[in-house]
C-alpha positions in Angstrom: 40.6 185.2 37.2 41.2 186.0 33.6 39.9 189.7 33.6 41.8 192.8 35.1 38.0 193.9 36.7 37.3 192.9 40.4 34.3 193.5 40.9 34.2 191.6 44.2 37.2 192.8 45.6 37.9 194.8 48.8 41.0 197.0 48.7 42.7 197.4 52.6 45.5 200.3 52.6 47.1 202.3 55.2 47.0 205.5 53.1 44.4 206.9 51.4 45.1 206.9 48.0 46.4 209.4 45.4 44.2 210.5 41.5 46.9 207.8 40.0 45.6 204.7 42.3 41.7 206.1 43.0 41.9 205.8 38.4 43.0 202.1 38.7 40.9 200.9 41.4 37.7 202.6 39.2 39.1 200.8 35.9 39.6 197.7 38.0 35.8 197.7 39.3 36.8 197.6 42.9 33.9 197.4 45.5 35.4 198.7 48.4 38.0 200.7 49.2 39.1 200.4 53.0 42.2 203.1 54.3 43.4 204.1 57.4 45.2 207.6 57.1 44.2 210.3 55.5 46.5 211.9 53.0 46.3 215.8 53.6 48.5 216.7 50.2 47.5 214.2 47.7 44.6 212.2 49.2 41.7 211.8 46.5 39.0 210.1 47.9 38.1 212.4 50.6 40.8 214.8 51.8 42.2 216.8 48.9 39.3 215.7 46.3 36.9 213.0 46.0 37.2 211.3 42.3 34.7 209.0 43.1 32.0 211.6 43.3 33.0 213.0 40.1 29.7 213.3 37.5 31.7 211.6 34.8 32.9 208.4 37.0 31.0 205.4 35.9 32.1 203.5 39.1 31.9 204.2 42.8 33.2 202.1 45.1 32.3 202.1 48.7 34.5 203.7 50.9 35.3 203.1 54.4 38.1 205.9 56.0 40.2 206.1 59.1 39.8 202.4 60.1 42.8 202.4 62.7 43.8 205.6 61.5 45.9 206.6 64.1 47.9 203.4 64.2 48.4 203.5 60.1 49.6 207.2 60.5 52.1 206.0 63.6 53.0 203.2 61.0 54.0 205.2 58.2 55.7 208.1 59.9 58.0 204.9 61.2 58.7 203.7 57.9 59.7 207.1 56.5 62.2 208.1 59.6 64.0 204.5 59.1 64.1 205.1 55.9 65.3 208.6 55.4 67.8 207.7 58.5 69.2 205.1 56.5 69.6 207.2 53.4 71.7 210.0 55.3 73.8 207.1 56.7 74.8 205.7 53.1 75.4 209.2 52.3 77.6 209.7 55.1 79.2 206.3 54.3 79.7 207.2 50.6 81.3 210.7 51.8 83.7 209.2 54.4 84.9 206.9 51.3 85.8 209.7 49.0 87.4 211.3 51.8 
């Protein structure tokens, strides 16, 4: 495309994003913003804060929130049980090692 603006593009996440990712999709020019989750601890679009609202923004994409909400919440609590089960079993591995 040779810019880093996309002005044209529509962004689909599970989780609503964070201050860090609501900065780059306003530097990258992003036209839509499509999640399905809301993020009660860190979400900045519409839970925690809305940085699209702010005075000084100079772009606001459209949002669209909770598209299959339920589902992307399911989803992600899945992905974070695997992956904290599989941590404690390398630990466990590691430990039975040493021993």
């Amino acid at each position: 495309m040779g810019n880093y603006r996309l002005p044209e593009a529509e962004l689909y996440i599970t989780l609503e994003p964070c201050m860090m990712c609501a900065g780059a999709i306003i530097h990258a020019r992003i036209a839509r913003v499509i999640y399905g989750a809301s993020e009660p601890k860190a979400g900045a679009l519409e839970s925690r804060l809305n940085c699209f609202s702010l005075e000084h923004v100079n772009h606001r994409p459209v949002i669209t929130a909770g598209v299959l909400a339920e589902e992307c919440g399911q989803q992600l609590s899945e992905f974070f049980k695997a992956r904290r089960a599989a941590k404690k079993r390398e630990l466990l591995e590691a430990r039975s090692k040493v021993s």
